[in-house]
C-alpha positions as CSV (number, residue, x, y, z in Angstrom):
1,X,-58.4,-30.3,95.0
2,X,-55.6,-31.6,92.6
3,X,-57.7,-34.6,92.8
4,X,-61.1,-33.1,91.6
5,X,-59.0,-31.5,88.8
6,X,-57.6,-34.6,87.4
7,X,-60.7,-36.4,87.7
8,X,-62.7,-34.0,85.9
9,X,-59.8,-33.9,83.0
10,X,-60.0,-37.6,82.5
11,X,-63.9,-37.7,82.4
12,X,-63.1,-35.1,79.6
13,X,-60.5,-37.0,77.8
14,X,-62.7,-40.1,78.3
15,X,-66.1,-38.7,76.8
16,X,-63.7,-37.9,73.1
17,X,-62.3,-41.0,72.8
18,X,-66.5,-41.9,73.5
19,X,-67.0,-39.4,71.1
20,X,-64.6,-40.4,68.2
21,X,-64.8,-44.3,68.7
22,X,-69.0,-43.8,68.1
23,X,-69.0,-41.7,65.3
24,X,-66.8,-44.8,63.6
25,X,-68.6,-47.1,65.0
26,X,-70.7,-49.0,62.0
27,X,-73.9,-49.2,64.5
28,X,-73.5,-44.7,63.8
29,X,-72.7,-45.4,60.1
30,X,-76.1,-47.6,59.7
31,X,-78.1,-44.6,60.8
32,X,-76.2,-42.1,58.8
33,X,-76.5,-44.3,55.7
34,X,-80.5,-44.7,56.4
35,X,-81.0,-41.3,56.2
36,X,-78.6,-40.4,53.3
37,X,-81.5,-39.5,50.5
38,X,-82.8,-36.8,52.9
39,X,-79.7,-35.7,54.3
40,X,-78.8,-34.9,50.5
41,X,-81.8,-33.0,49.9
42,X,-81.5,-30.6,52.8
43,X,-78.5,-30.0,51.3
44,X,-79.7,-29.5,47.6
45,X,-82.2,-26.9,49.4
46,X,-79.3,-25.4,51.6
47,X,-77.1,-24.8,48.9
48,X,-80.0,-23.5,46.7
49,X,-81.0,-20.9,49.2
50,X,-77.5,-19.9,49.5
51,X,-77.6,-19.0,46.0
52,X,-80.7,-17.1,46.3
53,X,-78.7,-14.5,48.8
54,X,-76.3,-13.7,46.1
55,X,-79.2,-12.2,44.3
56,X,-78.9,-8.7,45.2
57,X,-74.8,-9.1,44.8
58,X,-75.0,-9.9,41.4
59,X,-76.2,-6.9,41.2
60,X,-73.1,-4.2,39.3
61,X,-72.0,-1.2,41.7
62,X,-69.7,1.4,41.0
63,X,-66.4,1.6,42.2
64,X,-65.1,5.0,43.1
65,X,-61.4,4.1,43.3
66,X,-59.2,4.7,46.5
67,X,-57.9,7.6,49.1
68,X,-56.5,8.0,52.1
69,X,-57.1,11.0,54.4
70,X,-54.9,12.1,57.1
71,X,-54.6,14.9,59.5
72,X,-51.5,17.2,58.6
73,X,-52.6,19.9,60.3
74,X,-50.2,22.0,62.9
75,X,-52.8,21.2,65.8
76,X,-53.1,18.1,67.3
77,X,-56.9,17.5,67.5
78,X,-57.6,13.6,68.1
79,X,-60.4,13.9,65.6
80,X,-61.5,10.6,67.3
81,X,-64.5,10.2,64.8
82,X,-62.3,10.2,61.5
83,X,-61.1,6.8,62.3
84,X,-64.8,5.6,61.6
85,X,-64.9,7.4,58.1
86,X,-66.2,4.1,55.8
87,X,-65.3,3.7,52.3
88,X,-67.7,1.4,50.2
89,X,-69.8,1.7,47.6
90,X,-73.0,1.1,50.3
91,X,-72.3,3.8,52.1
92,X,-72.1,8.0,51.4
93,X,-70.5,10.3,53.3
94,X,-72.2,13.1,53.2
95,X,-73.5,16.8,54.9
96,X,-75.5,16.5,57.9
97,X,-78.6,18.0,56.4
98,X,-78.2,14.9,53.8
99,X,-78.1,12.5,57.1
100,X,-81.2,14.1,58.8
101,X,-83.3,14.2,55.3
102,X,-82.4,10.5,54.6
103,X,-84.1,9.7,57.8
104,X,-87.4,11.1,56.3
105,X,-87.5,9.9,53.2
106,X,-85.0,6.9,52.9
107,X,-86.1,5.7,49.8
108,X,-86.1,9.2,47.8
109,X,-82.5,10.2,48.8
110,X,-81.3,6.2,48.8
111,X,-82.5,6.3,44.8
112,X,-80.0,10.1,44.5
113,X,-77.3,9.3,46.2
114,X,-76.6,5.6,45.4
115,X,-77.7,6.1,41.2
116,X,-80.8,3.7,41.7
117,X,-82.4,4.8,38.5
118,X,-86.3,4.4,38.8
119,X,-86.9,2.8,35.5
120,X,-89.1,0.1,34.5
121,X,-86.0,-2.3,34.8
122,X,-84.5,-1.1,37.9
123,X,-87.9,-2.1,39.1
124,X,-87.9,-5.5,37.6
125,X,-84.6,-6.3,39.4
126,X,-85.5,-5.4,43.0
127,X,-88.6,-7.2,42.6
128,X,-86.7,-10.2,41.4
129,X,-84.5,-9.7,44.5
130,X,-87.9,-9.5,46.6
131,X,-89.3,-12.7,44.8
132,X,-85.9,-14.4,46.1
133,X,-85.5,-13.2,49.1
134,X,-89.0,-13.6,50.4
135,X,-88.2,-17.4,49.3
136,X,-84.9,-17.8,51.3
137,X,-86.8,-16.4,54.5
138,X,-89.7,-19.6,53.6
139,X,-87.0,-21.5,52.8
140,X,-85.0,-21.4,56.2
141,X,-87.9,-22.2,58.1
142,X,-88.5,-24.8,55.8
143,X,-85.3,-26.8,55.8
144,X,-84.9,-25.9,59.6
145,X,-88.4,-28.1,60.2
146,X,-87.3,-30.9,57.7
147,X,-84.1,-31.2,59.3
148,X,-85.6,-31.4,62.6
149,X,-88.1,-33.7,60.9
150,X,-85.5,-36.3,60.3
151,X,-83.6,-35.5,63.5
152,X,-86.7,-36.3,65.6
153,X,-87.1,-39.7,63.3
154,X,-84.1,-41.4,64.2
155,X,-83.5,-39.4,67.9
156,X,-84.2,-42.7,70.0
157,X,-81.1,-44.6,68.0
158,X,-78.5,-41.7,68.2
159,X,-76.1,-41.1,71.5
160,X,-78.7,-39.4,74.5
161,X,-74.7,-38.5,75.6
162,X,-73.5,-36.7,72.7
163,X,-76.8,-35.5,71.7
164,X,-76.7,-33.8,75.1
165,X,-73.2,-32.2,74.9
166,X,-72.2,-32.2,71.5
167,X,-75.3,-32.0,69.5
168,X,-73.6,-29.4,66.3
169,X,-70.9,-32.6,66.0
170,X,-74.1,-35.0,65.8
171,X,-75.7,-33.0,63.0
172,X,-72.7,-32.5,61.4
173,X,-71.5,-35.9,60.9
174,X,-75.0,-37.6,59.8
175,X,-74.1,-35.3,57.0
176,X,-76.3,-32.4,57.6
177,X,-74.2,-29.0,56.1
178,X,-74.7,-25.9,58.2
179,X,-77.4,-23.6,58.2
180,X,-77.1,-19.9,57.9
181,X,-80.0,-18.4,59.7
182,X,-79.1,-14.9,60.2
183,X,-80.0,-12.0,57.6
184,X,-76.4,-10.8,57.0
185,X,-77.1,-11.5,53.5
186,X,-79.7,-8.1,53.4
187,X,-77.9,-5.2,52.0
188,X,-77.6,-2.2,53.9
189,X,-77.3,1.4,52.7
190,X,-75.4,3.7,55.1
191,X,-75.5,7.7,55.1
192,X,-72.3,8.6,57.2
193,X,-71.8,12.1,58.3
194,X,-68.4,12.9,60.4
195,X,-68.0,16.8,61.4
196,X,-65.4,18.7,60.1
197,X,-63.5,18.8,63.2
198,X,-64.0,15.1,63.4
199,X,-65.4,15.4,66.7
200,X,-68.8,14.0,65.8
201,X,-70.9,11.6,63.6
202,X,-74.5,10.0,62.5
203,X,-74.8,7.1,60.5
204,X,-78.1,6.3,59.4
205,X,-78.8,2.7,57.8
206,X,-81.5,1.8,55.7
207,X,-81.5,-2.2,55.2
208,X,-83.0,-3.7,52.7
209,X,-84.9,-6.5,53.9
210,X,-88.2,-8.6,53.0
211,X,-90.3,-5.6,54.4
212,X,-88.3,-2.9,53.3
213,X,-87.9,-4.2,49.9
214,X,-91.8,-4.6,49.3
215,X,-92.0,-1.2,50.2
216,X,-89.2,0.4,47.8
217,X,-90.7,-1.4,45.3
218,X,-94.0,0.1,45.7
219,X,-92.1,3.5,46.3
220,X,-90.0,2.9,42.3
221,X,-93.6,1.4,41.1
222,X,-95.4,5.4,41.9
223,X,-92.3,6.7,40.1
224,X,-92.0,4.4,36.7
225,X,-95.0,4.8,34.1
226,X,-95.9,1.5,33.0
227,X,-97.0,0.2,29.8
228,X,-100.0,-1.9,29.4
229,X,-99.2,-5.0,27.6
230,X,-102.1,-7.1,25.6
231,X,-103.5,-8.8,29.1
232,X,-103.2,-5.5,31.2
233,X,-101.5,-3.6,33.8
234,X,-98.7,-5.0,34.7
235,X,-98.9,-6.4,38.1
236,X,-96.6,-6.0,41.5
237,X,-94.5,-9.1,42.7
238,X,-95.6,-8.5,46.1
239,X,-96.4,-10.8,49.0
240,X,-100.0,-10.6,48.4
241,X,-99.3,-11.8,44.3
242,X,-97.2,-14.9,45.1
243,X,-99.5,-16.1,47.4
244,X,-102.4,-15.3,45.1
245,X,-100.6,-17.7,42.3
246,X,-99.7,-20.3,45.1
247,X,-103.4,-20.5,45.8
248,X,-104.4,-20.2,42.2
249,X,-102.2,-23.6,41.2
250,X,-103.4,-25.5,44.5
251,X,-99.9,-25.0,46.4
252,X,-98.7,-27.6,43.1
253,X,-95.5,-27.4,41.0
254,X,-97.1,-26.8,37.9
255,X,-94.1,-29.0,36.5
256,X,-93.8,-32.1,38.4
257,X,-96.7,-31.5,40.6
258,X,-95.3,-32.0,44.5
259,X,-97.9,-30.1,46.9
260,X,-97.5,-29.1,50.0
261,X,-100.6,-31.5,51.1
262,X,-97.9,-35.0,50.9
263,X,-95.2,-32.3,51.4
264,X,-95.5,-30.5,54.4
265,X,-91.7,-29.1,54.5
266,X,-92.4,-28.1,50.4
267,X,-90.6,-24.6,49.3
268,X,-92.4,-23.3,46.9
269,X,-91.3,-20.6,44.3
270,X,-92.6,-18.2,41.9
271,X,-91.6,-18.2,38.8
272,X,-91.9,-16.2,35.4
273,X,-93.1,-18.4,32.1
274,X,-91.2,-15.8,30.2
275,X,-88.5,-14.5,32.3
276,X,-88.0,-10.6,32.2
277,X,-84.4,-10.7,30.7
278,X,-86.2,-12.1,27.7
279,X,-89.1,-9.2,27.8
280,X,-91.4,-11.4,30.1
281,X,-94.0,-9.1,32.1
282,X,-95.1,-9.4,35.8
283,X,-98.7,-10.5,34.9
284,X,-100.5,-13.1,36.3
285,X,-100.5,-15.7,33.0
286,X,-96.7,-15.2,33.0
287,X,-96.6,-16.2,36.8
288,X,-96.5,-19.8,37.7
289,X,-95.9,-22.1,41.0
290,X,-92.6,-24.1,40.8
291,X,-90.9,-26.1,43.6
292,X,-87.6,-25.3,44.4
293,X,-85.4,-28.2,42.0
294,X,-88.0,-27.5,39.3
295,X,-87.3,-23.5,39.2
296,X,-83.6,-24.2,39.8
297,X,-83.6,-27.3,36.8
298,X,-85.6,-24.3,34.8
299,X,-83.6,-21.4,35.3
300,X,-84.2,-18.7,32.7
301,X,-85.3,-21.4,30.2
302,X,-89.1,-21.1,28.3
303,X,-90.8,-24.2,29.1
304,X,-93.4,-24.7,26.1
């Protein structure tokens, strides 16, 4: 047995010395250099969906200071469920009637009890967040296919070995940067109720996502009276608009003019010809069909 042990240590110890002298090997470096130009712009589009998360984050919250709460009193109840009381401006503790209602009507009590004001520009901002976010979700899948685009490309010349065991160390050191696929970037609203005795609790969660957030802003858009600007009603930035505009410019960057037909793995972006901090409107002639650098290069810039 002490056999089988040591044999299977040194096959270990064996296969990361393999490991280490390939990936400085210059037959490795070759291949990593060949593919530099689209390594970099995975990475470009990474780090640009990154910053399309902190969208929602950039968004001001209150802070209500700090307390601590303890149990003082002569009986020596456990009140197990205290120890979950949260503290954070995303979530309110509150009354269990509040808890049950809030499962009825999310949106109505998430607009009282977290001071979303339903004015025109509260509006505006969540369906800036819903513009972006709706881009990072295309944009994952996107850079997930390129990279596997490039992957598949130069598969035959890599390691079949370390491909097989170690295939995160393989990405990594052709120079791809990590991709964050979850939706941990979606903020979540929580209504917490604890009983008084502490003995019992409900949390109810409503989570802003891609969905969701189309919907609340349809909800704020019944509540907000609009005013008509010279071309019309202003519109909704909903998934049915932005693909509208895509299809109205041809699936084309109105500024440099990549499509998605010598593109496939293309993220395409709407954007606003005036933006809304400088009194641009949602209306389809103020809407146009960016790539991703060209929007980023643009910013909140007016191209004339």
């Amino acid at each position: 047995m002490i056999y089988i042990i040591f044999f299977i240590i040194a096959i270990i110890v064996i296969y990361f010395i393999y490991e280490e002298i390939y990936f400085s090997s210059e037959g490795f470096k070759k291949i990593k250099n060949s593919i530099l130009n689209y390594t970099n712009n995975c990475n470009e589009l990474n780090e640009h969906i990154e910053n399309l998360k902190n969208t929602y984050a950039r968004i001001s919250s209150y802070d209500y200071g700090v307390s601590t709460l303890k149990d003082i009193s002569n009986y020596n109840f456990k009140r197990r469920e205290w120890k979950k009381h949260l503290r954070s401006h995303q979530v309110y503790n509150c009354s269990l009637t509040i808890c049950r209602n809030a499962h009825n009507q999310p949106f109505k009590y998430l607009c009282k009890y977290f001071n979303i004001k339903t004015t025109e520009e509260t509006l505006e901002t969540f369906e800036n967040v819903l513009n972006n976010f709706s881009a990072v979700e295309s944009g994952k899948i996107i850079l997930t296919g390129e990279k596997n685009k490039i992957l598949s490309s130069i598969e035959r010349k890599l390691s079949v070995l370390i491909l097989i065991f170690n295939k995160k160390r393989m990405v990594r050191e052709l120079g791809f940067d990590d991709i964050d696929l979850t939706d941990l970037y979606f903020p979540v609203y929580t209504f917490h109720y604890i009983s008084a005795g502490g003995n019992s609790s409900m949390k109810l969660d409503i989570k802003l996502d891609v969905d969701n957030l189309e919907k609340f802003v349809r909800y704020l858009n019944e509540l907000v009276k609009f005013k008509n600007s010279i071309q019309g009603q202003r519109a909704l930035m909903t998934t049915l608009l932005r693909e509208k505009i895509k299809m109205r410019d041809n699936y084309t960057c109105r500024i440099c003019g990549a499509t998605i037909d010598n593109e496939k793995n293309l993220l395409l972006e709407i954007d606003h010809i005036v933006p809304l901090s400088k009194g641009g409107m949602t209306t389809e002639d103020n809407l146009q069909t960016l790539c991703w650098k060209c929007n980023r290069k643009k910013g909140s810039k007016i191209e004339l």
